[in-house]
N, C-alpha and C positions, 0 to 999 in steps of 0.2 A: 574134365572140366564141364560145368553142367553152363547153360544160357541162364542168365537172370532176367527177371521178369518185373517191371516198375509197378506197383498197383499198392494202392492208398497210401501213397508218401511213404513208401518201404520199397528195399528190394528184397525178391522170393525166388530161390531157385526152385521152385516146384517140383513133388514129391517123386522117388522112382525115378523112370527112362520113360518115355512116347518115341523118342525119334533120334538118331545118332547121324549129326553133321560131317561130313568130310569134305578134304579140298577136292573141288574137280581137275586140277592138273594132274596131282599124283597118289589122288584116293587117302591121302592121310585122313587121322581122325582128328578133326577139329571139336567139336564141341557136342554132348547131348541137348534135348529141352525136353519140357517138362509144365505145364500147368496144373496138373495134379494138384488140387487141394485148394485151387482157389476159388474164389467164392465171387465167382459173377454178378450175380443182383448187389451184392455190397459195390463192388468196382464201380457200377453204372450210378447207382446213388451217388456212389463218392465224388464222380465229376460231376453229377450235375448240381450238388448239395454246397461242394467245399468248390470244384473249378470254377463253376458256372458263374457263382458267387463271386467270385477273386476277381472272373472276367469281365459281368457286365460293372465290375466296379473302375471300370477303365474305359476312357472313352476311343474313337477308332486312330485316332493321335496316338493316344498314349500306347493302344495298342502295338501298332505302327511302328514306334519304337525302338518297344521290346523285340520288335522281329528284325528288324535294322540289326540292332545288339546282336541278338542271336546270332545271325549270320555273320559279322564280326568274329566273332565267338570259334563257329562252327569254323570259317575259313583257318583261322589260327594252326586248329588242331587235326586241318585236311591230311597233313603225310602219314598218320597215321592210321586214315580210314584211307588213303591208296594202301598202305601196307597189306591191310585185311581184306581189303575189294578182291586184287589180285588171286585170293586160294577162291572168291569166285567163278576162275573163268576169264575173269574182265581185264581187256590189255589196260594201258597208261589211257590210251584214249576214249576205252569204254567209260572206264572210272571215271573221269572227269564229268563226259555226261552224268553221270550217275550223281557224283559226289557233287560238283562244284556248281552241273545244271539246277540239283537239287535248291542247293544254296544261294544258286539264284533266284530261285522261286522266292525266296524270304527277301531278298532285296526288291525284286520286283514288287509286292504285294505292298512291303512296308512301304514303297515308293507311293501307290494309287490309296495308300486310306490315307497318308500325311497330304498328298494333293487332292483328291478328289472326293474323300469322305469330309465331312464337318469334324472337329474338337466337339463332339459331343457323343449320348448314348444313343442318337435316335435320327434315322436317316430317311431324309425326307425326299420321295419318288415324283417328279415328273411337279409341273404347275397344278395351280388348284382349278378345281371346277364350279363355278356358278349355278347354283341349284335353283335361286329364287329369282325372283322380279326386280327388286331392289338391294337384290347384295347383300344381305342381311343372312342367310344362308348359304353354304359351302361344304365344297367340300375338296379331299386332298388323300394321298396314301403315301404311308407310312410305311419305316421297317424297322425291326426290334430285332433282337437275338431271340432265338429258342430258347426256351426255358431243358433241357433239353442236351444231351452228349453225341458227338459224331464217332461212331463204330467205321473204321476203318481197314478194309481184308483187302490186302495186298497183293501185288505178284510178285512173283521171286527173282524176275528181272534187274528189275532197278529199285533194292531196295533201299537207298537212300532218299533217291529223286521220288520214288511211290510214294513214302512217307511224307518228304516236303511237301511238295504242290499240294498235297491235300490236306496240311495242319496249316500252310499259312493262308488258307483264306477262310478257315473255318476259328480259328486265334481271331483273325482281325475283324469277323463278325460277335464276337462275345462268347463264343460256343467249344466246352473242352472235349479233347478226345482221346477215346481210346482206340491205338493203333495195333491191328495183329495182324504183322508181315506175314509172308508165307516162309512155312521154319525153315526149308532150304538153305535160305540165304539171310537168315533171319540173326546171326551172330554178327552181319556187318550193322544192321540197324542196331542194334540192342547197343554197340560201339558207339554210336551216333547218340542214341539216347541218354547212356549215362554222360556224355558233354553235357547233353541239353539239360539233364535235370542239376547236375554239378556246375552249371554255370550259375542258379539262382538266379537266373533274366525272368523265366514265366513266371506266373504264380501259381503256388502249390493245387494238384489238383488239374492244372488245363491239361495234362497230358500223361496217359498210363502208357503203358508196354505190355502186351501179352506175346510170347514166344513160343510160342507149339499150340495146341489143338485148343481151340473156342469153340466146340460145336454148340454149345450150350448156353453162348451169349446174346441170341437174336431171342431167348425163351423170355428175357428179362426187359425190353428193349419197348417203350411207349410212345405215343404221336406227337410229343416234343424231340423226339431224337431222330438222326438221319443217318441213315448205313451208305458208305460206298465200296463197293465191290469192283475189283480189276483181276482179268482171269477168263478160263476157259467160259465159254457163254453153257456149257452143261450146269458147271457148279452155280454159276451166275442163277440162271433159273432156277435153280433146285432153292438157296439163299431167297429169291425173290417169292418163292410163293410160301415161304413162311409165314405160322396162322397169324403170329402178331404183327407182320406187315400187311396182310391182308384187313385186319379186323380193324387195326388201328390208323388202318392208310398211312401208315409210316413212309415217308421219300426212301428212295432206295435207287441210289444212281447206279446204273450198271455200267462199264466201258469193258467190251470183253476182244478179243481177238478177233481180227478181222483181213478178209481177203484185198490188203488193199492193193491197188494199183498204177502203175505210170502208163501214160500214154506217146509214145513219140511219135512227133507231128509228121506229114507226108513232106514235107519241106527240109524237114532233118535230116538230109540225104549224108552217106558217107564224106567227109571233106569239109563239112559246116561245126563251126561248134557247136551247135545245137547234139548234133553227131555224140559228139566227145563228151559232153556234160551228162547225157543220156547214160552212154555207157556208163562213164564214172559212177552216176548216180546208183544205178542199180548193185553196182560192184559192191560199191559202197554198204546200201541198205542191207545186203546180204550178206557181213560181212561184221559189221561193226553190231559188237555182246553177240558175235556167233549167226546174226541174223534171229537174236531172240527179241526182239523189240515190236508192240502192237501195232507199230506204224511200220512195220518194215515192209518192202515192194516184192506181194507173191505172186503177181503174177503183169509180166510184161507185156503192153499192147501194142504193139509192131507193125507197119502195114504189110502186107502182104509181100513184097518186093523187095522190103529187106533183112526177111528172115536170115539170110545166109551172113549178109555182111554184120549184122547183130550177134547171132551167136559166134561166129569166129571174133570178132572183138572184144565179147565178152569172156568168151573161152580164155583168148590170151591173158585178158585182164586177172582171171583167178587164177590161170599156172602162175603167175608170182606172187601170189598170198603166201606169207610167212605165217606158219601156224605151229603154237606151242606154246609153252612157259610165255604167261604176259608179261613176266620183268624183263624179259631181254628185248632191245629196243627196238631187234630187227623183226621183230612180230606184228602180224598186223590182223590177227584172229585167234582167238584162244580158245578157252574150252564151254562146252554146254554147262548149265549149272550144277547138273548132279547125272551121276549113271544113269539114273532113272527118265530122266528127259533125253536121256542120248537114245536109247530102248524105245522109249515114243516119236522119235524123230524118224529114226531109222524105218517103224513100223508104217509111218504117213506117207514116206518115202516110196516105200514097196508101195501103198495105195494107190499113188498119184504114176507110178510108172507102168501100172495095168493098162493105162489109158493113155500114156505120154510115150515120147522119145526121148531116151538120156542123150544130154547133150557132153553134161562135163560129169562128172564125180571122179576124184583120185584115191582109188581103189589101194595106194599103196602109197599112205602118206608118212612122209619124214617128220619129224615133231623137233623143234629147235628148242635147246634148255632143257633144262629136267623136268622133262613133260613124260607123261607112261599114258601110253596108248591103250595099253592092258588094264589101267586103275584110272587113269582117267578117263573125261566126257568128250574127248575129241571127234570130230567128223570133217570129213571133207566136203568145200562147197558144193553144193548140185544145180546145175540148170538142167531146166527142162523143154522139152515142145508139143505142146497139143499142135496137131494140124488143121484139127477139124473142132477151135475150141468153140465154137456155138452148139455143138452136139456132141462136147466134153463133159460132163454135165461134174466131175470129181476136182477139175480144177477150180468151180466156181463153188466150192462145197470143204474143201479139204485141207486143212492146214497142218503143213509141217511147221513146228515153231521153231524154227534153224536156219541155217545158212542156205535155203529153197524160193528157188523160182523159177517160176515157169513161164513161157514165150509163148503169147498168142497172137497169132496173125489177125491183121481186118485188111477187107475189103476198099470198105468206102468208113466215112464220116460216121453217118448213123448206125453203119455197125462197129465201131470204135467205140463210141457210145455205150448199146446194147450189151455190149462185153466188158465194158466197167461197170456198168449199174446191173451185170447176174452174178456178183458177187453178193447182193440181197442185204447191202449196210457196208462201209466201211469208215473207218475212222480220219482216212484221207488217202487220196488222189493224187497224182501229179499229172502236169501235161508238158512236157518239151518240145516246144517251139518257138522259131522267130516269128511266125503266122499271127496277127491277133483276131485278127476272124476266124483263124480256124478254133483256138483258143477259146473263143468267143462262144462259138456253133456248138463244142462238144461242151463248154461249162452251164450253158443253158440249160441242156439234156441229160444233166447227171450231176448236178450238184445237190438234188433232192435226195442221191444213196449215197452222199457225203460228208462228214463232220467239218472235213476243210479240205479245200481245195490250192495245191503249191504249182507257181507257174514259174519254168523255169527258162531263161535264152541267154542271150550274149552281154544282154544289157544289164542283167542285176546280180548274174554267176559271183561274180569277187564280193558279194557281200549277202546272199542269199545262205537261210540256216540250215537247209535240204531238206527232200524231203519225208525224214520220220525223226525232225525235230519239234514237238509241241513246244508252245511257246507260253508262259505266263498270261502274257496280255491277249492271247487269242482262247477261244472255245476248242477245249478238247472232248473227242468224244464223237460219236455216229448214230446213226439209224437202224434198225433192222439188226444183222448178225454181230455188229459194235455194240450191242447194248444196248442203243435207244438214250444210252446217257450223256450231262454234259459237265465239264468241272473245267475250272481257272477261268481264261477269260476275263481277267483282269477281276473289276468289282462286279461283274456279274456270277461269276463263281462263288463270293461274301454270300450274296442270295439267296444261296443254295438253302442257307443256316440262319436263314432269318424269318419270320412272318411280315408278311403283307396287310395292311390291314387298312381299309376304308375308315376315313373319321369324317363325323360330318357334324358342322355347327355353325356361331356366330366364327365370323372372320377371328376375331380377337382372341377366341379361344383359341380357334385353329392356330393361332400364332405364337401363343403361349404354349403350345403342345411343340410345336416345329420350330422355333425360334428365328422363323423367315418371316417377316411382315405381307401380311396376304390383303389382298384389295380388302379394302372396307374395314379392316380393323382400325379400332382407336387409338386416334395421334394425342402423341402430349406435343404441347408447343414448345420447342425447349428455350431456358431459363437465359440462354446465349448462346451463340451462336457456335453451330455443330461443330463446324472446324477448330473450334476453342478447345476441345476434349481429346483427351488422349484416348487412346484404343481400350482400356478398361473401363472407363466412363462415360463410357456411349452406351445407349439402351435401342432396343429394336423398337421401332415407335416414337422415335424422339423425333423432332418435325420443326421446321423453319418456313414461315412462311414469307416471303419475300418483298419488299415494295415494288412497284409496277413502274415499267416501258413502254411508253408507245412507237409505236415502228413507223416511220417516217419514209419518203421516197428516197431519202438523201441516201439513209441505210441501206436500201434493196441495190441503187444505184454503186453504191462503192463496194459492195459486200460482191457485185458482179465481177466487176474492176480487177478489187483483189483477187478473187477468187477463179477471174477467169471462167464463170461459169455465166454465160450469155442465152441459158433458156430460152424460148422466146416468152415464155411464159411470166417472165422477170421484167424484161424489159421493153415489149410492147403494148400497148393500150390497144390496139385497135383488131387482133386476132382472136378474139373469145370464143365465136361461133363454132359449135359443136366440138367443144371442149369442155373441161373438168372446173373450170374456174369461169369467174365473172367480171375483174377486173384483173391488174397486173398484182403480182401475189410474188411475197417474202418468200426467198429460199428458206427451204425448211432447215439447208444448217445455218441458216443465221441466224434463225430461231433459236434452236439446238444452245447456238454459240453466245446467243443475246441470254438466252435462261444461266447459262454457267457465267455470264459479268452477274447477275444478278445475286444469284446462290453464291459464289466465293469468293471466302472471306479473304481481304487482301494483306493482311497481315503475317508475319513469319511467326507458323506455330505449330502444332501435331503433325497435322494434313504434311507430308514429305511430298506427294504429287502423285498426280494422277496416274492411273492403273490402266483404263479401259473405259468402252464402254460399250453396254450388251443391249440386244432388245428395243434398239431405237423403234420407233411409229408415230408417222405424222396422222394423225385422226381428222383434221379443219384444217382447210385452205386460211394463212393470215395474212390477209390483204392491207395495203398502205392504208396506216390510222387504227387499226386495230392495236391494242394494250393486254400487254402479258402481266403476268406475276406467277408466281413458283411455289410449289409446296416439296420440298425436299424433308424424306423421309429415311431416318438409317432402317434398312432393309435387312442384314444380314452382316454377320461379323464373323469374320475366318483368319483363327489363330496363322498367326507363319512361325514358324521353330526361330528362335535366337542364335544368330551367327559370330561368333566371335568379330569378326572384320565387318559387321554391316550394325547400323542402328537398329532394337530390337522393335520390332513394327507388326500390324497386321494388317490386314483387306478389310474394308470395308464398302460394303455395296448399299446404294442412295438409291432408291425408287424419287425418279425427277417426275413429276407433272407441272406441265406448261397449261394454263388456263390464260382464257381473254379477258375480255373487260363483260364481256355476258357468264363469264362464271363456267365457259364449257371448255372440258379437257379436248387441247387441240396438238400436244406433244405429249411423248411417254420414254420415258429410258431411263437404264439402268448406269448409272457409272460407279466407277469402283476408281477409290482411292486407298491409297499408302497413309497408314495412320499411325504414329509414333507410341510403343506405350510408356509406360511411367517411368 
């Protein structure tokens, strides 16, 4: 059986043999690969020509979606990618991470562009900035897709989940990719892929498959495209100073293996849960996909005081790891991913124990199921102990990528510290404690060599994700020996795969670029009154301006009454002195609340009811006898998806200004209402 390989809307088993697959349980032969014969420069054309095309033809809704779908899609035909996970290595539990974490990435992502992005192609960053004297000039930043493919070289870990989080937030930016797993483990993605292309969800072009050797795809590769890389930080660097990422400044996110760490707190004594969580935790990281996971805990930071009672706890906890065959239930660790990482495990192993104390390794393991310890990738857990880890110099340097960790003692506080951040990057931390000042003390002092930091106690244990779970909506990724890089993170990850770009003009223009109404752009007056319009027949610029109130004592006096709100500033005359006001002055939300009698329309019609309201600011004190009037302006229109069981409606956001009888803006706010469409 040879791997198939997706590239220009065809599948290619590629020419000859490069690589021969087998299961790491029991060394069967699973699959060859082969890219032989294909033809790189055409691939990368093709997505950015035919994908790219397809994608920015869709806006981050529509995008959003398709990856909704997708995941739909993918979950359906999950028991079949556990069937294949399994000759990975990977128990029922790793899988899921893998598989279903994977697949959550697509719902998550699809979740933040259908809420958080616009129904449009063009995402507009942050409020505008006033360049001129009169407003008449501005300016604002903008985001577009790449013109442009994301090259995607994976690890052999988790190649379902590696694939996900990194196509759905470069999908939901407008931007297609070509994905080359590491071959390994490369026949479970290729599984996953032919779903994705066979469900007809993306359009033709957002997404190739290469399955064996790309070395020759970074030659073809220009300043519209973004490479991400997961993996050894050697290959990582060697990928990174390629001439056409250098020449071309091409982005090139790195996330590569890193020494990360847990900390447990001096208050974590034996008998606390805090105690118990610890333990578990590390058990766990070392443990779950064999202890092959970038975020996994290599190396433990203990106080000094309880080095004994840790390792004998931890000791216990791995004599009853069930290791072997993942199908069988009573497993709770299975195999490395191929012989050849078992060979570099072992070898890191011998490194780190020139300088360490073996604490655990079972030198003589039973394997449950039809697991072969001769053809498979099996090994047994190892902890370790530096004694003297601040002049270990191998532990903060050395990584075994397996079921390895090491125990290192601290003293005090700031050398707890010291000994998380000579790891030189990592992609995340944990600290277990009930302490929040201790908590507090070491996050100050090391969250700089961290990508993220997990706190773990008594109070969030039953619903906390652990720690070498990356999350969709959080930044993955570190400093230093992690790479330097950063991906997901909710719509900061979209980012990655977008340009930034300054635009600066007349308000109106700006407004017709970004479709948000920016100070100073031209109102039309509209023809009747705004609430009269259904959600299609609203314009950005459409503007009401209002007949005028004058504010009376009667008003400040009952609006207190109701409101219960006795200022002094409301309702005495005689306390002005070295204060902000001159006489007795209208609460600003009667203001607020006298502008909105004004502006709505009292009749049953679009408007379903109000939403919100953002941005409020009082600018002028409005004193008894002062006269409002309103210029209400639709600001912003944001699609909502049509629900079977609800009226179909969208948001619409009103820039309110409140002006006196002098003409000057003395109120400012946004409200958003519920608007019916057709």
């Amino acid at each position: 059986m040879k791997l198939m390989n997706y590239c220009l809307g065809e599948w290619n088993e590629g020419k000859n043999v490069q690589k021969e697959l087998f299961n790491s349980v029991n060394g069967e032969f699973i699959a060859s690969a082969s890219t032989e014969g294909l033809n790189f420069e055409e691939i990368l054309n093709y997505a950015r020509t035919v994908g790219g095309t397809n994608l920015r033809k869709m806006t981050f809704h529509e995008r959003g979606r398709a990856l909704k779908a997708l995941a739909f899609h993918l979950l359906s035909k999950k028991d079949q990618f556990y069937a294949i996970s399994f000759q990975t290595g990977a128990t029922k539990v790793d899988s899921w991470i893998d598989i279903e974490g994977g697949i959550g990435n697509l719902f998550a992502m699809s979740s933040k562009a259908r809420r958080e992005m616009p129904d449009d192609y063009i995402y507009t960053d942050g409020k505008a900035e006033i360049l001129s004297k009169e407003g008449s000039f501005i300016g604002h930043h903008i985001y577009t897709p790449k013109k442009g493919v994301a090259v995607h070289i994976n690890a052999y870990n988790f190649p379902v989940w590696g694939m996900l989080e990194k196509i759905a937030v470069n999908l939901v930016a407008g931007v297609p990719s070509v994905v080359k797993p590491a071959t390994i483990t490369s026949y479970l993605t290729e599984a996953v892929v032919k779903e994705i292309i066979a469900s007809g969800i993306l359009p033709e072009g957002s997404l190739q498959l290469v399955c064996g050797s790309a070395r020759e795809i970074l030659d073809f590769t220009n300043s519209q495209d973004v490479i991400t890389f997961t993996g050894s930080a050697s290959t990582g660097r060697m990928l990174k100073s390629h001439k056409n990422i250098l020449e071309y400044s091409i982005p090139f996110n790195m996330e590569a293996d890193s020494l990360n760490c847990s900390i447990l707190g001096e208050d974590a004594v034996p008998g606390t849960e805090e105690f118990d969580l610890f333990i578990k935790e590390v058990s766990k990281e070392m443990t779950v996909k064999a202890g092959q996971k970038c975020t996994a805990i290599r190396r433990a930071i203990i106080p000094e005081n309880l080095i004994e009672d840790v390792s004998k706890a931890l000791t216990a906890r791995l004599e009853k790891v069930v290791i072997g065959d993942p199908r069988e239930k009573e497993v709770r660790m299975g195999a490395l991913a191929s012989r050849e990482q078992l060979e570099e495990v072992q070898g890191k192993i011998e490194e780190l124990k020139a300088s360490t104390e073996l604490l655990y390794h079972n030198t003589d393991l039973k394997l449950a199921g039809a697991a072969s310890l001769e053809k498979g990738a099996f090994i047994s857990p190892t902890l370790l102990l530096a004694k003297d880890p601040m002049n270990t110099p191998d532990v903060h340097s050395v990584e075994a990528f397996g079921p390895v960790s090491t125990l290192l003692p601290y003293k005090t506080v700031e050398e707890a510290a010291r000994l998380a951040n000579m790891g030189e990057g990592s992609l995340v931390g944990s600290i277990v404690s009930y302490d929040s000042k201790f908590i507090s003390k070491v996050t100050s002092e090391i969250a700089s060599h961290h990508g993220r930091l997990y706190f773990l106690d008594r109070e969030c244990a039953k619903e906390a994700t652990g720690h070498g779970s990356p999350l969709p909506q959080l930044v993955h990724g570190g400093p230093g020996r992690a790479g330097g890089g950063e991906e997901m993170g909710g719509v900061r990850g979209v980012f990655h795969y977008m340009q930034r770009t300054a635009v600066q003009g007349h308000p109106s223009v700006i407004t017709d670029i970004t479709h948000i109404y920016q100070p100073g752009a031209k109102k039309v007056e509209s023809e009747h009154h705004p609430f009269r319009y259904h959600f299609e027949d609203l314009f950005i610029g459409q503007t009401l301006t209002t007949h005028r109130r004058t504010i009376t004592e009667a008003d400040v006096v009952n609006f207190a009454n109701v409101s219960w709100d006795h200022f002094y500033a409301h309702t005495d005359d005689t306390s002005f002195e070295n204060t902000l006001f001159e006489k007795r002055v209208a609460h600003g939300y009667f203001i607020i609340s006298a502008a909105a009698g004004l502006f709505v329309h009292p009749a049953k019609g679009p408007v379903l009811a109000n939403y919100g309201l953002d941005e409020l600011r009082f600018t002028k004190p409005m004193y008894v006898g002062s006269t409002i009037y309103v210029k209400l302006t639709c600001k912003e229109k944001i699609v909502q998806e049509d629900r079977e069981d609800e009226v179909p409606r969208g948001i619409v956001k009103w820039n309110v200004e409140v002006y006196d009888e002098t003409h000057e803006l003395s109120a400012l706010a946004t409200i958003l209402t519920m608007v019916a469409k057709k």
